[in-house]
C-alpha positions in Angstrom: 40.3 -66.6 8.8 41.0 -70.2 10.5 40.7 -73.0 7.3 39.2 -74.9 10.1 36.8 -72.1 10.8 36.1 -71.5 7.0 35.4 -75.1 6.1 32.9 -75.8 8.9 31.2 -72.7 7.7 31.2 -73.5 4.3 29.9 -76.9 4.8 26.7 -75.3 6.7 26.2 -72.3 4.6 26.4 -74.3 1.3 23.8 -76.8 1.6 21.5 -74.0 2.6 22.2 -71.5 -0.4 22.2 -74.5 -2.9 19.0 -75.9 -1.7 16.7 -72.6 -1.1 18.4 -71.6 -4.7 17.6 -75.2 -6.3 20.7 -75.1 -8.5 21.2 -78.2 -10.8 24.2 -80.0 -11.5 25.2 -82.2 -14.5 25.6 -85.5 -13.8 29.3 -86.9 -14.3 28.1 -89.4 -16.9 26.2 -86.5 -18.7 22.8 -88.8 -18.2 21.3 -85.2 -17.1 21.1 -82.6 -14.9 20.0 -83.5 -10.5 18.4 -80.7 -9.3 19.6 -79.7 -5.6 16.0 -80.1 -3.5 14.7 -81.2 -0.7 12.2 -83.6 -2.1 15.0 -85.6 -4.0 17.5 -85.0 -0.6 18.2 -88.8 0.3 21.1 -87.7 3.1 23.3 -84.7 3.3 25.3 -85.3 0.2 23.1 -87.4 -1.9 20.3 -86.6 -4.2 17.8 -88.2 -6.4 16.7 -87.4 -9.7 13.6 -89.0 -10.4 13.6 -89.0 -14.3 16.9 -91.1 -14.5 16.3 -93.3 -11.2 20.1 -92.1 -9.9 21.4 -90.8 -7.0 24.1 -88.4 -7.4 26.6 -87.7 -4.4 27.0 -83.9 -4.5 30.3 -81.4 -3.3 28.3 -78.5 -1.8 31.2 -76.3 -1.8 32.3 -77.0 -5.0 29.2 -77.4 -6.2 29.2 -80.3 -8.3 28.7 -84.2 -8.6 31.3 -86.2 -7.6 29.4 -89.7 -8.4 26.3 -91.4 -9.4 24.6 -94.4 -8.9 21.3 -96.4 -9.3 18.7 -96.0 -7.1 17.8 -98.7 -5.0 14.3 -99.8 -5.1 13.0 -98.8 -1.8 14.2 -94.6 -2.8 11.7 -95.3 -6.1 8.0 -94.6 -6.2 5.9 -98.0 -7.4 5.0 -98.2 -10.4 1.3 -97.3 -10.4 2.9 -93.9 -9.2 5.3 -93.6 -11.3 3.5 -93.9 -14.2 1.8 -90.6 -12.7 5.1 -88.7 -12.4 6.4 -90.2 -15.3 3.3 -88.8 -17.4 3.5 -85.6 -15.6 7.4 -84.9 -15.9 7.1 -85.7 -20.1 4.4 -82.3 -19.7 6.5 -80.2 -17.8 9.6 -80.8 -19.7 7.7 -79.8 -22.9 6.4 -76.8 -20.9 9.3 -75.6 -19.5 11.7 -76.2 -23.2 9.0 -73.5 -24.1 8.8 -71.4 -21.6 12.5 -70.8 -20.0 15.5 -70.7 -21.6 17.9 -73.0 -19.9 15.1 -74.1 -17.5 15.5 -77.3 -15.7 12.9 -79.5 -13.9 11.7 -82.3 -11.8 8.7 -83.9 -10.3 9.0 -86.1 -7.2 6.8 -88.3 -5.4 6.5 -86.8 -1.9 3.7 -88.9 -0.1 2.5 -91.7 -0.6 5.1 -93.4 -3.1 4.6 -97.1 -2.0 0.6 -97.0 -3.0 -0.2 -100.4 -4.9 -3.2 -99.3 -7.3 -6.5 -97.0 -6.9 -8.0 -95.8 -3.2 -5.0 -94.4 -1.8 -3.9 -90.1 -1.8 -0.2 -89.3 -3.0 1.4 -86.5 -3.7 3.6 -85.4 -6.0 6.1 -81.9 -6.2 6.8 -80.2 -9.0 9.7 -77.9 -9.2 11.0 -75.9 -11.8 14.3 -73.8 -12.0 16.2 -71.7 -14.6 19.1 -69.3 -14.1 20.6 -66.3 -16.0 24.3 -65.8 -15.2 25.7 -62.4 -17.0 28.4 -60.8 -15.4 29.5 -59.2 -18.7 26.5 -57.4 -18.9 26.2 -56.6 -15.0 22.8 -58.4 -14.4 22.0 -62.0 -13.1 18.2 -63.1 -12.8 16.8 -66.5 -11.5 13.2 -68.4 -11.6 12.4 -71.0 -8.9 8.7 -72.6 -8.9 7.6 -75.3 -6.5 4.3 -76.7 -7.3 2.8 -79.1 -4.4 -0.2 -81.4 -5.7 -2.2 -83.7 -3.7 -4.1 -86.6 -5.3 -7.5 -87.2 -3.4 -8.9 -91.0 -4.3 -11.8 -90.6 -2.5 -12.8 -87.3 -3.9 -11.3 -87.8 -7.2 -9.9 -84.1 -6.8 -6.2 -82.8 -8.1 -5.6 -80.2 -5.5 -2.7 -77.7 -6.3 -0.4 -75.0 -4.2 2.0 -72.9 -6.2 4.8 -70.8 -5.3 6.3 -68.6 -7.6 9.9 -66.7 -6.8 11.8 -64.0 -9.1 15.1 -62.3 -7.9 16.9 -60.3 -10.3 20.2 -58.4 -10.0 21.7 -55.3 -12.3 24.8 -53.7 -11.2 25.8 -51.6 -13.5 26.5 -48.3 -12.4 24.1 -48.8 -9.3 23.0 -51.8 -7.2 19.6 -52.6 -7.9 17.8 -55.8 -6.6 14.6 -57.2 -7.1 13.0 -60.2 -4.9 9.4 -61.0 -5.7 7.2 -64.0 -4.9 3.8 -65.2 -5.4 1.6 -68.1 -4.0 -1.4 -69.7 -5.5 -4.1 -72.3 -5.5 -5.6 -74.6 -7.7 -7.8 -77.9 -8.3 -8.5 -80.0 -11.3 -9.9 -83.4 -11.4 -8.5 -86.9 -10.9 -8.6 -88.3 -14.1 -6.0 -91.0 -15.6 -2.2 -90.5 -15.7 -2.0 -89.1 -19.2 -5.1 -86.7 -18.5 -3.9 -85.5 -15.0 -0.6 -84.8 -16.5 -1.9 -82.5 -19.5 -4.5 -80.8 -17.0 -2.3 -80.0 -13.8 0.3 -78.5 -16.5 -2.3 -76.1 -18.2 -2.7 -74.9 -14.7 1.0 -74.2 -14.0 1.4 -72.6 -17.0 -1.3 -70.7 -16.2 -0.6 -69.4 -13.5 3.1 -68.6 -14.3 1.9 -66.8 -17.1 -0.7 -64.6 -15.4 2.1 -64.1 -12.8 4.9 -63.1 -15.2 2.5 -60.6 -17.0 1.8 -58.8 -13.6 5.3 -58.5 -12.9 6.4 -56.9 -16.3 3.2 -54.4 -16.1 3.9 -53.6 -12.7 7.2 -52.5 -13.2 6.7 -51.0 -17.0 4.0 -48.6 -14.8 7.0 -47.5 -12.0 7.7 -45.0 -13.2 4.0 -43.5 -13.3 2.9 -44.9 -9.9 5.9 -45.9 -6.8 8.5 -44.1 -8.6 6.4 -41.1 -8.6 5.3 -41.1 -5.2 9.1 -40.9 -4.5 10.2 -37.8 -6.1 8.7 -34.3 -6.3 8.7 -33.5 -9.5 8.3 -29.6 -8.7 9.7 -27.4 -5.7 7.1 -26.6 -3.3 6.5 -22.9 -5.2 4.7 -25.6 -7.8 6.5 -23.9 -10.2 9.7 -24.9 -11.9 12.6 -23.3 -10.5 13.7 -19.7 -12.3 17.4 -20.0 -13.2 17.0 -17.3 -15.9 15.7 -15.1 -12.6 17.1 -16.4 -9.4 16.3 -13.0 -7.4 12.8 -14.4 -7.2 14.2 -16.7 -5.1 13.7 -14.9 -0.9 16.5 -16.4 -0.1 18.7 -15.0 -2.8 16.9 -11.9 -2.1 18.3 -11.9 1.8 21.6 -12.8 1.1 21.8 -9.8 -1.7 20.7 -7.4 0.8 23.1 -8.7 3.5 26.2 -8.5 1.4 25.4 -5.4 -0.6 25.5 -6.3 -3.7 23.3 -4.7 -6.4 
């Protein structure tokens, strides 16, 4: 293939695959680890991470950071929201430490970030990611959540839309895949920072929860329901098939008579 060719393709197939996979990439001076989103995409190659108020300029092939930098004031939430995502991003980290290995996570401001005080909506995003890489053992599996939350002033309402995705990968001796995804809702109410933060994380683990558990019980009960539906476990006789007595069989029956034997 033309390197010209290759490199243009790369450069639009990359930024695709990294963002709809939210991979995360250390940061060069090992502050932490930007997650590749849309809600922290500032321009094509540069992405903020909320927690550490940087910007990191990101190789999309290569799939790294190249540099880092503050963020200037006007990329920031204000404070009066920040102390909201700050609250809510010390409860997800705890949650997510707990819940998945290797999990990394961020919570943006993607509305309303320039609100002053009380009486105005914002919203924030919550999204969590965690990857497990193991070639060795012929089997890669990743977890991506997105968790959309609107704060209503006026109704004093926490309004929540989650969206859950699993893909999973064995190869060994086979090819089997495994691409599941769930979407929920969710309210709470507006309450301080502190409170909002503790509340809207009970409901995201929650939910994650209650959606991991149907996953493993629907597929520990495969091989007893689709599986089943998929295979005939007996010939259409009903009965197994007679290798002690295979002139049962018509068809062994026809061919005996045909050919003589006896």
């Amino acid at each position: 293939m033309d390197d010209h060719v290759y490199n243009l393709a790369a450069s639009e197939a990359f930024p695709i695959y990294n963002k709809n996979h939210i991979i995360s990439l250390e940061m060069p001076n090992r502050s932490g680890d930007v997650l590749i989103t849309t809600f922290g995409e500032l321009s094509d190659t540069e992405y903020l991470d909320p927690r550490t108020a940087q910007v990191a300029a990101v190789d999309h092939v290569k799939q790294e950071c190249t540099d880092v930098r503050p963020a200037a004031d006007e990329e920031l939430p204000s404070p009066y929201i920040e102390e909201f995502r700050c609250d809510l991003d010390a409860e997800i980290i705890k949650y997510v430490g707990e819940a998945y290995k290797k999990g990394v996570c961020s919570v943006y401001c993607t509305n309303g970030k320039d609100a002053e005080g009380p009486g105005s909506d914002f919203e924030l995003a919550v999204v969590i990611t965690a990857a497990r890489h193991s070639p060795q053992n012929f089997c890669n599996g990743s977890w991506r959540s997105i968790w959309n939350i609107e704060f209503k002033d006026e109704l004093q309402t926490v309004e929540l839309r989650g969206k859950m995705q699993v893909g999973a990968h064995y190869f060994e001796e086979g090819n089997v895949q495994l691409d599941a995804s769930h979407e929920c809702k969710d309210s709470t109410i507006f309450q301080s920072p502190d409170d909002c933060a503790i509340s809207i994380t009970n409901i995201i683990r929650h939910h994650e929860t209650e959606y991991l558990a149907s996953l493993e019980g629907s597929y520990l009960n495969l091989p007893d329901t689709t599986f089943k539906d998929l295979r005939r476990k007996l010939p259409v006789t009903r009965t197994l098939f007679p290798w002690h007595n295979t002139m049962q069989i018509s068809l062994t029956r026809d061919i005996t008579k045909e050919l003589g034997i006896k």
